[in-house]
KOLROKOL-609186 format. One line per 2 residues: number of its first residue (from 0); their letters; for each residue x, y, z of C-alpha. Coordinates in steps of 0.2 Angstrom, whole numbers, plus 5000, padded with zeros to 4 digits. Example, Ala and Ser with C-alpha at 12.3 -4.5 7.8 and 13.67 -1.06 7.14 Angstrom:
# KOLROKOL-609186
0 = AS = 5062/4978/5039  5068/4995/5036
# end
This chain:
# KOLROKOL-609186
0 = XX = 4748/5046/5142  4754/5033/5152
2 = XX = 4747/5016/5153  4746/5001/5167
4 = XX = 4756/4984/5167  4745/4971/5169
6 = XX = 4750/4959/5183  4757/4939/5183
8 = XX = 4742/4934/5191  4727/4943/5176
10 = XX = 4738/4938/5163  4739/4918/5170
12 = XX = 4720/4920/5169  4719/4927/5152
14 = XX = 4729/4912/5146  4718/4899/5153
16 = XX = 4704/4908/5147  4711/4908/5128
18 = XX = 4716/4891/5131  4698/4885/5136
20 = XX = 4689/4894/5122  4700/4883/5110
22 = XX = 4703/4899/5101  4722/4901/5104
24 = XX = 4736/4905/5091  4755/4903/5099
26 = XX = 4757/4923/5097  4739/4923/5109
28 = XX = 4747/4914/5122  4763/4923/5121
30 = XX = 4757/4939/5122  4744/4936/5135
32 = XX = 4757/4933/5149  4765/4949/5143
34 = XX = 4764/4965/5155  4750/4976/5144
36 = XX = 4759/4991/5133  4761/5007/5138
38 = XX = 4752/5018/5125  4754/5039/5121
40 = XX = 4743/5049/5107  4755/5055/5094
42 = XX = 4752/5067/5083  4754/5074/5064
44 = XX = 4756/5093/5070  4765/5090/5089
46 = XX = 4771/5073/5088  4771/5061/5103
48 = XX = 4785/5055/5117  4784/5040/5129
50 = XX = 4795/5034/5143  4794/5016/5147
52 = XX = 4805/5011/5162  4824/5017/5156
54 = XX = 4818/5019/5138  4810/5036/5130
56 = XX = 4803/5034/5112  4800/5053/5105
58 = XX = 4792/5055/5087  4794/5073/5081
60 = XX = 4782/5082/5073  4775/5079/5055
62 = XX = 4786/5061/5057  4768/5054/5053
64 = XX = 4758/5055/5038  4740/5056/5050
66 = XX = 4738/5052/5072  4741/5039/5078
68 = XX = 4743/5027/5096  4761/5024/5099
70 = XX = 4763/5008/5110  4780/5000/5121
72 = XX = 4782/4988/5129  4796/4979/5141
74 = XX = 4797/4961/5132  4809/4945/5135
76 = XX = 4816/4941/5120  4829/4925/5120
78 = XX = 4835/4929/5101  4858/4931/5102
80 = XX = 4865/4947/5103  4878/4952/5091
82 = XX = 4893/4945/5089  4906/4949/5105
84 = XX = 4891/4962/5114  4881/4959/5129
86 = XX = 4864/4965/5133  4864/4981/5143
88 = XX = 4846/4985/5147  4827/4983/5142
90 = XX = 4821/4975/5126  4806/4982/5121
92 = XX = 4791/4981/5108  4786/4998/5098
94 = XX = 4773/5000/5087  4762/5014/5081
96 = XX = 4742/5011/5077  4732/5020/5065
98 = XX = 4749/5029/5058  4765/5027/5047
100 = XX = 4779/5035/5052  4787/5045/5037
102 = XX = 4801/5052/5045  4813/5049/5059
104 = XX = 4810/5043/5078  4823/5044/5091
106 = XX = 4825/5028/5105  4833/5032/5120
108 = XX = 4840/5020/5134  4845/5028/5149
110 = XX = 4858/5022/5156  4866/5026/5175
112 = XX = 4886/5022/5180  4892/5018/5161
114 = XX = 4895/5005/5152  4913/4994/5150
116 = XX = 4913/4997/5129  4905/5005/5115
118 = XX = 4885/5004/5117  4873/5004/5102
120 = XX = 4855/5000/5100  4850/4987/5089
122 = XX = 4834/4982/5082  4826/4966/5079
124 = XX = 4824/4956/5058  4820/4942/5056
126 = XX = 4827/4932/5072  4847/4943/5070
128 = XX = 4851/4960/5078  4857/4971/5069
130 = XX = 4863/4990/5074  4856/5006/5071
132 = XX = 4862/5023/5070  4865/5028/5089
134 = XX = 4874/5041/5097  4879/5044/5115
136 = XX = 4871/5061/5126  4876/5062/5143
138 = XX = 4868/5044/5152  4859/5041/5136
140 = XX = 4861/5028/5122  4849/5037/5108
142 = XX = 4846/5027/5091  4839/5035/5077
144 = XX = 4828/5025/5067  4813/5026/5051
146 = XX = 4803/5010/5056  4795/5005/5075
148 = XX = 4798/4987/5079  4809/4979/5092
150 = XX = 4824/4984/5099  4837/4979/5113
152 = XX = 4853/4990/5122  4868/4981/5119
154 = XX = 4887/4985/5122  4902/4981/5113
156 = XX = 4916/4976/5125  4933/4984/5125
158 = XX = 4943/4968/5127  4931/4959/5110
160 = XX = 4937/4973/5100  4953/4973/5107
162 = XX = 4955/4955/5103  4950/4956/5086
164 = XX = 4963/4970/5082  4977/4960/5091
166 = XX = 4971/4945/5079  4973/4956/5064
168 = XX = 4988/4963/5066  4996/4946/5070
170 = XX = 4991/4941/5054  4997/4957/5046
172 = XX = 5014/4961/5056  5019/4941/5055
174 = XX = 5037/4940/5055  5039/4921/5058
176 = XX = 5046/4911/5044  5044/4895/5054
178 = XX = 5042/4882/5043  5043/4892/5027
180 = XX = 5052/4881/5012  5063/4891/5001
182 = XX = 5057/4892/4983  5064/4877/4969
184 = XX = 5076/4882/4958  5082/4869/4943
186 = XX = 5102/4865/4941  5108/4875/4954
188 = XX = 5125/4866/4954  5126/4871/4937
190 = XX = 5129/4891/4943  5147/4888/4949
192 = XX = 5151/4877/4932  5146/4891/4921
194 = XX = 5154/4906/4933  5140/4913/4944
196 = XX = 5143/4918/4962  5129/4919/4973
198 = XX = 5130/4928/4993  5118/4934/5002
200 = XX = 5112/4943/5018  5112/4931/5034
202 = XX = 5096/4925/5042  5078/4919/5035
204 = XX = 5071/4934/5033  5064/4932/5014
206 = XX = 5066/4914/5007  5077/4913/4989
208 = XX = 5084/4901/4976  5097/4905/4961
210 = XX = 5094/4891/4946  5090/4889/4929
212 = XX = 5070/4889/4918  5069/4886/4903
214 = XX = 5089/4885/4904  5091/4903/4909
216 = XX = 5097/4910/4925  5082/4916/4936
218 = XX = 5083/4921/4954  5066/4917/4962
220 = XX = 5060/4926/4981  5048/4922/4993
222 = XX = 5041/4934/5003  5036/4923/5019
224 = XX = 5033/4940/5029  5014/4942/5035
226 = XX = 5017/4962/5027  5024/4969/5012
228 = XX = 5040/4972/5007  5047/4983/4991
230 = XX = 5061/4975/4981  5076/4985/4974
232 = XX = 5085/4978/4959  5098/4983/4951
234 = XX = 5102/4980/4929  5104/4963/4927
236 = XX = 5089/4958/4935  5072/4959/4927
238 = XX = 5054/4954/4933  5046/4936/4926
240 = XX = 5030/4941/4936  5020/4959/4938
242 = XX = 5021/4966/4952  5009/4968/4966
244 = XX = 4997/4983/4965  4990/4988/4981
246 = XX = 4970/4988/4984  4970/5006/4986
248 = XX = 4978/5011/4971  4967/5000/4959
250 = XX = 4952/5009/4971  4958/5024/4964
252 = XX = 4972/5023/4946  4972/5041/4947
254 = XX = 4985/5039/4964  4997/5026/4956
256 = XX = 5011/5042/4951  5007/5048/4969
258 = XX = 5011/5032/4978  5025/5026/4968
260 = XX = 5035/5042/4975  5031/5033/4991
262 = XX = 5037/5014/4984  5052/5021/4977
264 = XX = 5060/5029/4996  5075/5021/5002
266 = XX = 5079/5014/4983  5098/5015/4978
268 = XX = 5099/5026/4963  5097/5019/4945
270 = XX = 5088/5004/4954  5073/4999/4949
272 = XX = 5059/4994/4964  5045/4981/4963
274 = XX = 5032/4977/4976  5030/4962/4982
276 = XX = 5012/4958/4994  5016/4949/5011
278 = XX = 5016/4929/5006  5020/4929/4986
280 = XX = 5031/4928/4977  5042/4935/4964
282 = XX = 5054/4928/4949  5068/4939/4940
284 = XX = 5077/4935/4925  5097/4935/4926
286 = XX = 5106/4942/4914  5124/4947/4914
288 = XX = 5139/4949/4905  5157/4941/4912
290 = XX = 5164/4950/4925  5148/4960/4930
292 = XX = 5135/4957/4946  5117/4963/4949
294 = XX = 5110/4963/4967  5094/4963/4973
296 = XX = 5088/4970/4989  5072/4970/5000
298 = XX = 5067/4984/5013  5050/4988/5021
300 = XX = 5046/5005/5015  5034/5021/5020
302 = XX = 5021/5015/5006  5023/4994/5012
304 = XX = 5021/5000/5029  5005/5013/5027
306 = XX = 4997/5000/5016  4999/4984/5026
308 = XX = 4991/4996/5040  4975/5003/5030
310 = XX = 4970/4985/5026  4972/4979/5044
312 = XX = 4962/4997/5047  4948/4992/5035
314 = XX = 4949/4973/5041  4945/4979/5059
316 = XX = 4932/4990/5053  4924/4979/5045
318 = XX = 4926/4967/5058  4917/4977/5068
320 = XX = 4902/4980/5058  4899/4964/5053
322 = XX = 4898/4959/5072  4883/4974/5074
324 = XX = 4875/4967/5058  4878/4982/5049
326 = XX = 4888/4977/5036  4897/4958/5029
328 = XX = 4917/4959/5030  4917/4953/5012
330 = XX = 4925/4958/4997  4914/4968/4991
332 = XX = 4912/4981/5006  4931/4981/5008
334 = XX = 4932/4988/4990  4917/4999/4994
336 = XX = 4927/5006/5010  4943/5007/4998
338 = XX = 4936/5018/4987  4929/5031/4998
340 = XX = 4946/5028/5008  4957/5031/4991
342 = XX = 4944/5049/4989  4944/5055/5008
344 = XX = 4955/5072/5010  4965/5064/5022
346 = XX = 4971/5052/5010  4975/5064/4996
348 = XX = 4983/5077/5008  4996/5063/5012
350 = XX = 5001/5060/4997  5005/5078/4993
352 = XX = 5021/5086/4997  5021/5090/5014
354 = XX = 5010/5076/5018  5015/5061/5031
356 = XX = 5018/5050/5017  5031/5063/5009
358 = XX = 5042/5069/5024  5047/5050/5032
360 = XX = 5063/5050/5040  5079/5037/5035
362 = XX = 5076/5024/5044  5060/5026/5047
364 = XX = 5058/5031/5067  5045/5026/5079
366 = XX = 5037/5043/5078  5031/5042/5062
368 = XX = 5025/5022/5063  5016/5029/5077
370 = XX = 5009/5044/5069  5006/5033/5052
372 = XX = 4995/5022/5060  4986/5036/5069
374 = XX = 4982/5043/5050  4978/5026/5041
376 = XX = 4964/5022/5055  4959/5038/5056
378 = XX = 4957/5042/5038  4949/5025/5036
380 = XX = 4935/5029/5051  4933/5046/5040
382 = XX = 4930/5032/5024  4917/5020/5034
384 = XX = 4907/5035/5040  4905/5039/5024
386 = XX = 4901/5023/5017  4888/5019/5029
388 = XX = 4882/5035/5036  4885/5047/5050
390 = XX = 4879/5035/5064  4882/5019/5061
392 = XX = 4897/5022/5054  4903/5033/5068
394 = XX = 4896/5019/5081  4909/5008/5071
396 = XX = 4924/5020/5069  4922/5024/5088
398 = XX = 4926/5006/5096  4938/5003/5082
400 = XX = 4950/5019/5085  4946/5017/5104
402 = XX = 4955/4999/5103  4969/5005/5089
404 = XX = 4974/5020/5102  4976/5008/5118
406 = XX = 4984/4996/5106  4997/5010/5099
408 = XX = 5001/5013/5118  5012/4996/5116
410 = XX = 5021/5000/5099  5035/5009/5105
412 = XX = 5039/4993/5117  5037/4979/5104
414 = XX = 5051/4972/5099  5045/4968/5078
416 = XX = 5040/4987/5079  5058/4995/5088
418 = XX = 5066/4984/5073  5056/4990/5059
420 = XX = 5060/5009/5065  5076/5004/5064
422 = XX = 5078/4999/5047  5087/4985/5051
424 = XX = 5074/4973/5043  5084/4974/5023
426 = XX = 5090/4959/5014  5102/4955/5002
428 = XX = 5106/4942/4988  5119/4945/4975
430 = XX = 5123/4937/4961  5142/4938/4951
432 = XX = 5147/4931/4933  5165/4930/4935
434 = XX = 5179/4939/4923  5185/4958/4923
436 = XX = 5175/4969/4931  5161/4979/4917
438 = XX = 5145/4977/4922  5132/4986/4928
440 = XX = 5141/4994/4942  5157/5001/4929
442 = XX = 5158/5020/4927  5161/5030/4912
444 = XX = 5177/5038/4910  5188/5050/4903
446 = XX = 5196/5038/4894  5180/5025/4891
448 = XX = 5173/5012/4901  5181/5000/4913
450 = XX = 5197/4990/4907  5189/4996/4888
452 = XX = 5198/5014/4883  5197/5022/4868
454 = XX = 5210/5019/4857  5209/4999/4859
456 = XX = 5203/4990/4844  5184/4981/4848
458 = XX = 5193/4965/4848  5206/4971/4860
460 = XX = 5190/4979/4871  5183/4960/4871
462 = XX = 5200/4952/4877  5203/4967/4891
464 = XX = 5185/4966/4899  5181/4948/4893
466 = XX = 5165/4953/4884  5158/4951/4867
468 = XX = 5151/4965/4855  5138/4965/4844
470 = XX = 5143/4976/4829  5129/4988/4821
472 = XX = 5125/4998/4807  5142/4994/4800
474 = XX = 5139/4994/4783  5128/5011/4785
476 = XX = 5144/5023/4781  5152/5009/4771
478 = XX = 5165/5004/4788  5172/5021/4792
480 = XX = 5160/5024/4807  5147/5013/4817
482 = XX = 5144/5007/4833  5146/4992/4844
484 = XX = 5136/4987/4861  5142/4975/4872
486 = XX = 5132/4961/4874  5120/4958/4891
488 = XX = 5122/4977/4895  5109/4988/4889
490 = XX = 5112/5006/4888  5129/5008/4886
492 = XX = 5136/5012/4866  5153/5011/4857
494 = XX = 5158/5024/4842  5170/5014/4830
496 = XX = 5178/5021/4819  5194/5014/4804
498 = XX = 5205/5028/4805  5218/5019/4794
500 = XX = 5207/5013/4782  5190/5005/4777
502 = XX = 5192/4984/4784  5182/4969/4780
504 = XX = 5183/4964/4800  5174/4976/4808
506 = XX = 5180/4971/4824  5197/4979/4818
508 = XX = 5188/4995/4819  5195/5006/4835
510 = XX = 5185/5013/4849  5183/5032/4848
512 = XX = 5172/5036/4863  5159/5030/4873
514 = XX = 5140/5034/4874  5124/5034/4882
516 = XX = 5108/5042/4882  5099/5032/4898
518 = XX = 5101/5034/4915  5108/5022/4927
520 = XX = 5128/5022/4919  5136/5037/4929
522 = XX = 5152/5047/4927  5168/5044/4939
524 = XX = 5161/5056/4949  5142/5052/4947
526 = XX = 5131/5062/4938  5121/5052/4925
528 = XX = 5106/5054/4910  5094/5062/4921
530 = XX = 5103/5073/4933  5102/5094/4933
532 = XX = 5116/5105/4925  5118/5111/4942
534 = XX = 5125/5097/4948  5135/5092/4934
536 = XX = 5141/5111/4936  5143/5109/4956
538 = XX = 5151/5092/4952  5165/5099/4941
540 = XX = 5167/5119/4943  5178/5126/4933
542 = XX = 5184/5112/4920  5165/5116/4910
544 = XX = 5164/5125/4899  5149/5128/4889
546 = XX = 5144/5127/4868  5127/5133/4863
548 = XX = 5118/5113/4857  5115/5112/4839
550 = XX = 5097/5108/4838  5089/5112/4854
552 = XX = 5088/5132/4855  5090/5132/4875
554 = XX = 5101/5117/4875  5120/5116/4881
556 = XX = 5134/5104/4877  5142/5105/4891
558 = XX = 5165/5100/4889  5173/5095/4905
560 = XX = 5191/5099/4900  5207/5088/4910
562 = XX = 5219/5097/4918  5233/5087/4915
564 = XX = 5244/5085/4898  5242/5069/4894
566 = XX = 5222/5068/4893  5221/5084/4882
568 = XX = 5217/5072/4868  5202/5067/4880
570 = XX = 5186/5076/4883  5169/5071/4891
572 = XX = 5155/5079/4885  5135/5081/4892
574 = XX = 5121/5083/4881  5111/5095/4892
576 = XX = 5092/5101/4886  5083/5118/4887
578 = XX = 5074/5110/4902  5092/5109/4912
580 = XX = 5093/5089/4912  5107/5078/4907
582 = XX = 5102/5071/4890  5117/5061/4884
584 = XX = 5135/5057/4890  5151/5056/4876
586 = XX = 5169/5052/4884  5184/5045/4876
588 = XX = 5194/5053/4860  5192/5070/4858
590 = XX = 5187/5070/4841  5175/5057/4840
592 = XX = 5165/5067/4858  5165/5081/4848
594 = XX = 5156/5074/4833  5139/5082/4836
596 = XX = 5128/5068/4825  5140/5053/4828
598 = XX = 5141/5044/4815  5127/5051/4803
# end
């Protein structure tokens, strides 16, 4: 039923009359000059429902354990709204007598002509709002809630959460290197006097010194981007500090082979790729071998990008929900949200073939930035609502795709953004060792390796390509054969043989053929360890022909045969598995390709 409000004028005389009695508390006084409550019967079989002004406060039934008085009244209430909201109608004061409520009751604030934002209800603990689940139907803002006490209307405004997603992603999307100092290296002068050549890219991009530690060459990077980039090295180059390991991978390990597909796009083959978080840094080990370079490159990738967005999505989520009260933006609730972000079917499906994260075009195009951030916010909304239920987190994924949509409206004209599509935002620092040209980049060829043929003596080799070999296992077969590795390149192998006799010097000993077994060194016309018998029969037609492998019951040895006369002496042989892949590469003399265990 409905109750009377008790007017100014009674409740000016029931404070005078407490206050002459000598009787009163502060909460008597307080709530004498309040308007009387507003009172309805509720129920355990039917339940109860009262409408105060624009609020109706319905309890279904068996939501009480026995029947009770439910009471509301209109209060004023002086106590901060949540962060960035406004008040957007009554506050009022709900209690039930005689009863406990064991289930749920619904709060509903009628509101006429809308509201500028997200609304939400929130309730009153302890002197700080804090949101409740709420839901909008029609002109009504309704709360769900499992305890009567008191609670206000507020509303979200588009432009706070507007401001805070700006805010973010001028943190995340920074591409200023104002002020940045490049990275110290020691003895830099010292690189021309020993032979090294540095160049790189023009601009400021990514900051970078060449030098000596420890009195070896290291080239040292600073990523002074606010986002992620991916690094591309090529041999000669190799990491002093781990890489960077995104938040949502150690979330979930299980992703790190799904993702690394994703790091690894745009990489030049052979190279190897290493992430580097926006504002750290990264050292590399120089090693090369006279006449040889290395180069390392930096690109913004399908994976840098998606990441740098899902933790500017979880940053505004959780931006948002602190600001209700309905959860701290701290560490602990980030890596909460991550792992139920790193297990949403919106996350797996884009990693799986098909997925957004496995069909990005080269350079990436604004399309798919647009349609990537749609997913990351998205899948992230799908996380929080999982985290923190159906309505809250809903009330928090609402405002926050709300602001991400009107804020993708602007992508397509934002300069960073129209260069990022582009792929124009790559960098480059080389670094050359000067002398003949073997290094990393040198080809294997019919004839061996560079400037090194077979034929040449090892010492001859050194004096051609201005190297120096390690001999091995030269006294395993007493001189007649062993094998030789150039040193500072890994992966590449020399079979030497004494033809005329067993000698003392085993750098007498002359090179029969060239050999690997890893992938990165690559034939004249590019197929390497690693590549399909397809493509190596693609590559050379009709000069393979094939020779059942030795030891592997599906394998081939696979003979490219010269056509001309003066390289029949020649061959080049691949090693090819029962699987179909490129297992080992043998060029040079004819006889020494063809020796099926080399030297054993």
């Amino acid at each position: 039923m409905r109750g009377t409000h008790a007017t100014s004028e009674i409740g000016w005389i029931a404070v005078a009359a407490c206050l002459l009695a000598a009787s009163c508390t502060d909460t008597d006084v307080r709530d004498a000059g309040r308007a009387a409550p507003d009172d309805a019967t509720v129920t355990v079989s039917e339940g109860g429902s009262l409408t105060v002004g624009a609020v109706t406060v319905d309890i279904p039934p068996n939501a009480v354990d026995s029947d009770g008085t439910l009471a509301v009244r209109v209060v004023e209430d002086d106590t901060p709204p949540p962060e960035g909201t406004q008040p957007a109608g009554e506050v009022v004061d709900i209690d039930l007598a005689g009863a406990d409520l064991t289930g749920s009751a619904t709060i509903s604030f009628s509101v006429e002509g809308g509201l500028d934002g997200t609304p939400f209800v929130a309730g009153l603990d302890e002197d700080t709002w804090s949101a409740v689940a709420t839901r909008s139907d029609g002109d009504d803002v309704v709360a769900t809630t499992e305890h009567l006490s008191t609670f206000g209307l507020f509303v979200l405004s588009d432009k706070q959460v507007d401001a805070w997603l700006a805010e973010l992603s001028a943190g995340a999307w920074s591409d200023s290197t104002a002020g940045s100092a490049a990275p110290a290296c020691d003895a830099t002068g010292q690189l021309s006097d020993d032979g090294y050549e540095v160049t790189s890219s023009g601009g400021d991009r990514v900051q970078w010194c060449v030098g000596y530690a420890g009195g070896e060459p290291v080239l040292k990077l600073d990523n002074n981007r606010g986002y992620g980039i991916v690094v591309s090295h090529d041999r000669g180059l190799a990491p002093r500090s781990a890489p960077w390991v995104p938040p949502i991978v150690l979330a979930n390990p299980l992703q790190w082979g799904l993702w690394w597909g994703v790091w690894t796009a745009g990489a030049s083959p052979g190279a190897s790729v290493f992430p580097v978080h926006g504002g750290d840094a990264a050292d590399f080990a120089v090693s090369l071998s006279p006449g040889s370079s290395t180069t390392l490159r930096t690109m913004t990738s399908p994976a840098t990008f998606v990441i740098d967005t899902l933790d500017s999505a979880v940053a505004a989520h959780l931006r948002v929900a602190s600001a209700l009260g309905v959860a701290e933006a701290d560490d602990e609730a980030r890596q909460e949200v991550l792992k139920a972000l790193a297990q949403t079917d919106c996350a797996l499906a884009a990693l799986q073939p098909g997925g957004l994260l496995a069909r990005y075009p080269s350079p990436l195009s604004m399309d798919w930035l647009s349609a990537a951030t749609d997913w990351a916010f998205a899948c992230t909304g799908e996380a929080v609502t999982e985290v923190y239920g159906e309505g809250l987190g809903s009330l928090v994924t609402e405002s926050v795709l709300n602001s991400a949509s009107r804020g993708a409206e602007t992508m397509a004209t934002d300069p960073f953004f129209a260069e990022l599509a582009s792929g124009t935002l790559g960098y480059e620092v080389s670094v050359t060792k000067s002398g003949p040209a073997v290094g990393y980049d040198t080809r294997i060829s019919l004839r061996g390796f560079g400037p090194i043929e077979a034929g040449m003596t090892v010492r001859e080799a050194e004096e051609a390509a201005n190297v120096t070999f390690t001999i091995e296992d030269f006294d395993t077969f007493e001189g007649y054969c062993y094998y030789a590795t150039i040193d500072g390149l890994e992966g590449i192998n020399f079979m030497v043989g004494n033809a005329g006799g067993v000698s003392s010097d085993p750098k007498a000993g002359i090179i029969g053929s060239v050999v690997t077994w890893e992938s990165g060194w690559s034939t004249l016309s590019g197929i390497q360890v690693g590549d399909s018998e397809v493509k190596v029969l693609d590559t050379y037609g009709d000069q393979i022909y094939l020779q059942p492998h030795v030891y592997d019951l599906f394998g081939w040895y696979f003979w490219y045969e010269p056509l001309d006369a003066e390289d029949r002496e020649y061959a080049v042989k691949f090693e090819i598995s029962g699987e179909g892949r490129v297992t080992g590469i043998h060029a040079g003399l004819r006889d020494y390709v063809a020796a099926i265990e080399g030297c054993a």
